[in-house]
C-alpha positions in Angstrom: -19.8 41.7 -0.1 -17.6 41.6 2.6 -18.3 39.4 5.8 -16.8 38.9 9.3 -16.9 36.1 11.4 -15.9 36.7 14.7 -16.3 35.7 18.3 -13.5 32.4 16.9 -12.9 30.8 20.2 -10.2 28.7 18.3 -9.1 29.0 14.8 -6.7 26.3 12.9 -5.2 27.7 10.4 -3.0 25.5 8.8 -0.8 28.6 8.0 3.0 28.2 9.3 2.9 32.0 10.5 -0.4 33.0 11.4 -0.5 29.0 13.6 -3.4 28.3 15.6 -5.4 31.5 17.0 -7.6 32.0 20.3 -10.3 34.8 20.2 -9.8 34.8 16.6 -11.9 36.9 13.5 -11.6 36.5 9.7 -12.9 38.1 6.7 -14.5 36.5 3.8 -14.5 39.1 0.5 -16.1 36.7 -2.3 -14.5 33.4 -2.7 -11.0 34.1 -0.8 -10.2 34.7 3.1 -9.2 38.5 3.0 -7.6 39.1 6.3 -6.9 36.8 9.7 -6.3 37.6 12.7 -7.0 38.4 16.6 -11.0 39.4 16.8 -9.9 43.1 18.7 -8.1 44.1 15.5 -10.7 43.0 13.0 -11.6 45.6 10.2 -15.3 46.0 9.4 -17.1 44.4 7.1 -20.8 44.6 5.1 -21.8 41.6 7.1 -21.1 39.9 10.5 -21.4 36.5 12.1 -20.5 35.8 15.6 -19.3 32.0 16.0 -20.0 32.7 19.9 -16.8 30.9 20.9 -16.7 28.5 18.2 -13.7 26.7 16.9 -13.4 27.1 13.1 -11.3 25.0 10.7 -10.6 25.0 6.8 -13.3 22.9 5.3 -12.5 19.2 5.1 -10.1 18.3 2.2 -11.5 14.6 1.0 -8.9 14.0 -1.7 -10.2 10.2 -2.8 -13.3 9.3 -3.3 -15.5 7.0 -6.0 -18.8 8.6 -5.7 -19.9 7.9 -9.7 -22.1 5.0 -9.1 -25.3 3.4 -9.1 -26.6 0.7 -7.6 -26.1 -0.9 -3.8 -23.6 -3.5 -1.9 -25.2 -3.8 1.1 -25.4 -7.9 0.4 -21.8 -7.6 0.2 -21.1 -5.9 3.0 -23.0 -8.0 5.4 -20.9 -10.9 4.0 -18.0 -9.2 5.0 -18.9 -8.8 7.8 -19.9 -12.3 8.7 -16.4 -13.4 7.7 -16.5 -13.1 4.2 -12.9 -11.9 2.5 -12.8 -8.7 0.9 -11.5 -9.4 -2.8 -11.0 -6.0 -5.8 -13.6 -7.8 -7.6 -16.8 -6.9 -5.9 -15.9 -3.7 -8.2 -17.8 -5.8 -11.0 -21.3 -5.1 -9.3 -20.9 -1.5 -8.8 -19.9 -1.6 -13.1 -22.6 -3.1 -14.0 -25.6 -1.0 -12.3 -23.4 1.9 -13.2 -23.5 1.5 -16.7 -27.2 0.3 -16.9 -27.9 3.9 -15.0 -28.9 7.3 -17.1 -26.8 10.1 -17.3 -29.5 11.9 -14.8 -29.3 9.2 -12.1 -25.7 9.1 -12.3 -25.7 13.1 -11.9 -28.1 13.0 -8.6 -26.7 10.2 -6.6 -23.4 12.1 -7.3 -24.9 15.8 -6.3 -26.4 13.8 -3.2 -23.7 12.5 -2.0 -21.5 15.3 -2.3 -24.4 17.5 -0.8 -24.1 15.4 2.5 -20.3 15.8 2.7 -20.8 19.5 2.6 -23.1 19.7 5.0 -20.3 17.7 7.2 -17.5 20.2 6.5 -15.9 18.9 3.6 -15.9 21.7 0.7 -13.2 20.3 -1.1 -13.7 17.2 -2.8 -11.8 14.9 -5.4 -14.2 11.6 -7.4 -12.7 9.3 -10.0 -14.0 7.4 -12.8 -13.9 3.9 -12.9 -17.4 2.2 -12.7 -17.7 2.2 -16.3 -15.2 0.4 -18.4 -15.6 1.1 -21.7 -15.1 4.4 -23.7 -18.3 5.6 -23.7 -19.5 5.1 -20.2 -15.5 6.6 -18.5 -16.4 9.3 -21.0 -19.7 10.5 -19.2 -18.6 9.8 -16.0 -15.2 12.2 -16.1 -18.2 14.8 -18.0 -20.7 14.3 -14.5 -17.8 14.1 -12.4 -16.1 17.6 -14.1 -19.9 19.6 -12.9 -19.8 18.4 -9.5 -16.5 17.4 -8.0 -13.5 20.4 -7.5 -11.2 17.3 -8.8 -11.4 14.8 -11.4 -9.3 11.6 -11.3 -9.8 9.1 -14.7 -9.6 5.2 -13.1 -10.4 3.2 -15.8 -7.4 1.2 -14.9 -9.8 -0.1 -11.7 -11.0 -3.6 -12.9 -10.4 -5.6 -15.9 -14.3 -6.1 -17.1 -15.6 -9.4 -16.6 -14.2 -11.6 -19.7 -12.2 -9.4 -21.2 -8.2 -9.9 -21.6 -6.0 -7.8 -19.2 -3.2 -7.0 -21.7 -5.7 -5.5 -24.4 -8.2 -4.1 -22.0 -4.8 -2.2 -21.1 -4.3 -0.9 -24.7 -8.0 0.5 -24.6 -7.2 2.3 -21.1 -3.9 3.6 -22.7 -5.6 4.8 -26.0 -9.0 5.1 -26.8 -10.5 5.7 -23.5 -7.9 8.2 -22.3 -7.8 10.1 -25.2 -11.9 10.2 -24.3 -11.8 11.3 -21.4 -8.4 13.8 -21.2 -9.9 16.7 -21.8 -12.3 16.3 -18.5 -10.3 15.0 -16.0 -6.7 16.2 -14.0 -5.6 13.2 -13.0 -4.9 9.3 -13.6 -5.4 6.5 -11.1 -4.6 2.5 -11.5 -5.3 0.1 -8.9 -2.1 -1.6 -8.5 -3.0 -4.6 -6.2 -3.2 -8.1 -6.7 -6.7 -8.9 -8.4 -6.7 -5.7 -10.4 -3.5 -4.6 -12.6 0.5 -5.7 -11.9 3.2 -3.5 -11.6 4.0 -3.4 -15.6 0.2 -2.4 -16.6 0.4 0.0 -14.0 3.3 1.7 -14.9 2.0 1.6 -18.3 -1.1 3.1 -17.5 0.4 5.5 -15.5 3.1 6.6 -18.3 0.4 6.9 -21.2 -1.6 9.7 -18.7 1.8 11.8 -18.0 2.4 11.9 -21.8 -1.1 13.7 -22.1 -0.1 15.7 -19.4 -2.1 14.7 -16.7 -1.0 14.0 -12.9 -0.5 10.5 -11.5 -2.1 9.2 -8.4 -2.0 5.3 -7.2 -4.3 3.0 -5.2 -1.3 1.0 -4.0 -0.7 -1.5 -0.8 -3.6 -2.4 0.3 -4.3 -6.0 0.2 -0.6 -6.5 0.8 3.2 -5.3 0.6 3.9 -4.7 -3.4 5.1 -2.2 -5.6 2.2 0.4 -5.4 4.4 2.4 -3.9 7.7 2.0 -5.0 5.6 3.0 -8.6 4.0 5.8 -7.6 7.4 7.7 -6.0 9.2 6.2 -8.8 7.0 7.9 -11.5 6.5 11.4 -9.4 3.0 10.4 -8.6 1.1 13.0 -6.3 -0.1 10.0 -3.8 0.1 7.1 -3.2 -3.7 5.8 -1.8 -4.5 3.4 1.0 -1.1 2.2 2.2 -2.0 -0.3 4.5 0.6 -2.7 4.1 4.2 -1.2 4.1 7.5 -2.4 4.2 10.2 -0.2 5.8 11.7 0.6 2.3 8.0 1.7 0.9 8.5 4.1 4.5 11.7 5.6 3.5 10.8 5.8 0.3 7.7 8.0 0.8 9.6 10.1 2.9 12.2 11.2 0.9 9.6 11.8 -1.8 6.6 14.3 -2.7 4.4 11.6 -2.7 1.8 11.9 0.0 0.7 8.5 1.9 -3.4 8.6 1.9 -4.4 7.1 4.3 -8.5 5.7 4.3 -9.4 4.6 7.8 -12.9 3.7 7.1 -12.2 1.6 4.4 -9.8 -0.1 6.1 -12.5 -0.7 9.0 -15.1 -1.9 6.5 -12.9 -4.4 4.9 -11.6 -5.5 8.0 -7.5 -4.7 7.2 -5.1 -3.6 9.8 -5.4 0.0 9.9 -2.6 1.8 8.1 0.5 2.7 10.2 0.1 6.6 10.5 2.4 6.5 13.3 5.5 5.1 11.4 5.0 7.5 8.5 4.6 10.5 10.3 7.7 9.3 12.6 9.7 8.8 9.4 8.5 12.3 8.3 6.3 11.4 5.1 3.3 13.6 4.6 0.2 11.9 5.3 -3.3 12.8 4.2 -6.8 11.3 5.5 -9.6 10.6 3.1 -13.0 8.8 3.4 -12.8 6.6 -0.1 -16.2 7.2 0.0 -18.1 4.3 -2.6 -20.6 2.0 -2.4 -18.8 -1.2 -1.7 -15.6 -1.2 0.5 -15.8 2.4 2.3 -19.8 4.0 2.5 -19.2 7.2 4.2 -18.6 10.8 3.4 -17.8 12.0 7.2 -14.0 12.6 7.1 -14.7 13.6 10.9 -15.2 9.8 11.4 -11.8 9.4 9.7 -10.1 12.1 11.9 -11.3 10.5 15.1 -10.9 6.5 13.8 -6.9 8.0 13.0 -6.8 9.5 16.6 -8.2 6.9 18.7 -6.9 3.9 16.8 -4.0 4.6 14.8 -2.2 7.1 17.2 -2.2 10.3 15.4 -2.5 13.3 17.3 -5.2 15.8 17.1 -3.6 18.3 15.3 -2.0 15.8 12.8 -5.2 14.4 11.8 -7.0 17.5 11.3 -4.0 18.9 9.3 -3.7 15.3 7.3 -7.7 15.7 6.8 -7.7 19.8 5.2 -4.1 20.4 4.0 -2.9 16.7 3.9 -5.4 16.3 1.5 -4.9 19.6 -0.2 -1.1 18.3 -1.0 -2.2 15.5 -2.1 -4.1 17.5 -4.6 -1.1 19.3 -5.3 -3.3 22.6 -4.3 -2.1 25.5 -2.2 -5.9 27.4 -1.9 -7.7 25.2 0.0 -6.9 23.3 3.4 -5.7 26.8 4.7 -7.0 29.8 6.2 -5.2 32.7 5.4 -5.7 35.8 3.2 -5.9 34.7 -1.0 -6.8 31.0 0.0 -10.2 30.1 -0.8 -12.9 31.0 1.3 -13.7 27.6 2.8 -14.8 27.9 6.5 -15.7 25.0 8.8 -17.1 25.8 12.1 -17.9 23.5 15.0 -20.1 23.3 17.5 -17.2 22.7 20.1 -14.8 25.1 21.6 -11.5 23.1 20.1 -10.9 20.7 17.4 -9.8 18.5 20.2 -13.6 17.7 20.6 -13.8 15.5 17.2 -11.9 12.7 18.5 -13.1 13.8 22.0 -16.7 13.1 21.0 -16.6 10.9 18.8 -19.5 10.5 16.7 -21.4 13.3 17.4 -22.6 15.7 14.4 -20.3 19.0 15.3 -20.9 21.1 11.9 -22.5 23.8 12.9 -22.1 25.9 9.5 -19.8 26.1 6.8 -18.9 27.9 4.3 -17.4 27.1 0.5 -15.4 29.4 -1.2 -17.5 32.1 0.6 -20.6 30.8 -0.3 -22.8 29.6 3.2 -24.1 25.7 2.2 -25.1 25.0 5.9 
């Protein structure tokens, strides 16, 4: 069943030929975008939808998140926020209601929250691990994670557990509980960051997932300069995640590489960090993505518009980079070339605002402007 959607008063693309279209149309056939252009030369379809001037934009690409949890922070955050330092080891709270939760609970809070990032635009979506700690409980959160999520990251490299010894609760991450969790997940994560896992366990970490062929991705610079990111172009990584603090080597060195610089304003804002500096990157010519690290402790938000207008008005991206750095930013980041584009054979994922221009969601800044989307031609809002 074919459907049009016309009447596009603006339509971002993200396609290097086809650029950004006025009094656009598109076809949807299934799950993929079957044709793109101007609205006067659209063929016809079974069904039609007219946007009345609306601008539509791939769905939001949200390439890091942590959305396998239980339990609440909110004590923690107020502390933070009365002055309170933020520290990796709040992680230990989320662990423990995590692994006292059932399989079921796990499984709804994750449905939930992905649920209310679709019905804000985002229709591709990335979770990790990393809130259980032992075999059994990264096992069934990579399974839950694997029914929900389009991507599945394995971070039981997040926290060592309360009492146990970093070295050997790096042997169980590098053995027993990757073999476990392998066959459900695409990628690897460590938090390399002082408080969690040095440079050597990280690289360790990192090594045992490529030898059982998964891809690399690394939470790396955000409590300070250090080698997150030196490791993560060093071992091919796909991105490099958070990026706050960055010395002009870690710059050069992300430019010259494949590694895409994450950037997660909202986290940054709840923990009270220097925002990351977009502007260098981007001026070095390092690909940058935007992501909402959504999770229950340091970064409580799914709304990767927030994150598109906190990079405009704050951290001096443009309009157009932050919206490209927000769909195919993040789709790099996933090492995917189907979603974060419109254009025929890409995945049907349609994001349409009620605004005439993107321009409006750093314009208007916190004002709900989903009007409907679609995911991989299916209509969730």
């Amino acid at each position: 069943m074919a459907l049009l959607i016309t009447g596009i008063g603006e339509l971002t693309t993200n396609d290097a030929e086809l650029g950004r279209l006025t009094d656009a149309a598109l076809v949807v056939d299934g799950s993929r975008v079957a044709w793109v252009g101007p609205a006067k030369d659209a063929p016809d379809a079974d069904e039609r939808v007219d946007v009345e001037g609306r601008a539509v934009l791939p769905g939001w690409v949200d390439s890091h998140t942590h959305l396998v949890f239980a339990g609440d922070r909110t004590a923690e955050f107020e502390a933070r926020m009365a002055g309170k330092p933020y520290t990796a080891g709040g992680i230990a709270i989320t662990v423990g209601a995590t692994r006292e939760a059932s399989d079921e609970q796990l499984a709804a809070n994750l449905r939930r929250h992905v649920g209310e990032a679709a019905r804000q635009g985002t229709t591709c979506l990335e979770t990790k691990t990393g809130y259980g700690l032992t075999v059994a409980d990264e096992a069934r959160s990579a399974r839950i994670a694997g029914e929900v999520a389009d991507e599945v990251t394995f971070l039981g490299a997040h926290l060592v557990p309360p009492g146990a010894d970093a070295e050997s609760y790096v042997d169980l991450v590098c053995g027993e509980m990757l073999d476990a969790v392998a066959g459900s997940v695409r990628w690897a994560d460590v938090f390399c960051e002082t408080g969690a896992f040095d440079e050597a366990q990280s690289s360790r970490v990192l090594k045992a997932a490529a030898e059982r062929g998964l891809g690399l991705r690394v939470h790396g610079n955000q409590l300070g300069e250090g080698p997150g990111v030196r490791l993560a172009v060093d071992l091919g990584a796909a991105s490099v995640d958070h990026c706050t603090y960055l010395s002009d080597a870690d710059v050069e060195a992300l430019a010259a590489s494949e590694t895409v610089a994450t950037l997660l304003p909202a986290c940054d804002l709840s923990t009270r960090q220097p925002l990351a500096p977009a502007r260098r990157l981007l001026d070095a010519s390092a690909t940058v993505a935007l992501a909402s690290n959504a999770n229950p402790g340091s970064s409580y938000t799914t709304s990767m518009a927030f994150c598109v207008a906190t990079a405009v008005l704050q951290m001096r991206m443009t309009i157009e980079e932050a919206v490209w750095s927000a769909t195919a930013g993040g789709a790099k980041a996933l090492r995917r070339d189907d979603v974060g584009v419109l254009r025929p054979g890409a995945r049907a994922d349609v994001h349409v605002l009620d605004a005439p221009s993107v321009t409006h969601l750093a314009y208007r800044p916190g004002v709900p402007l989903t009007n409907s989307v679609w995911r991989a031609g299916d209509r969730v809002r």
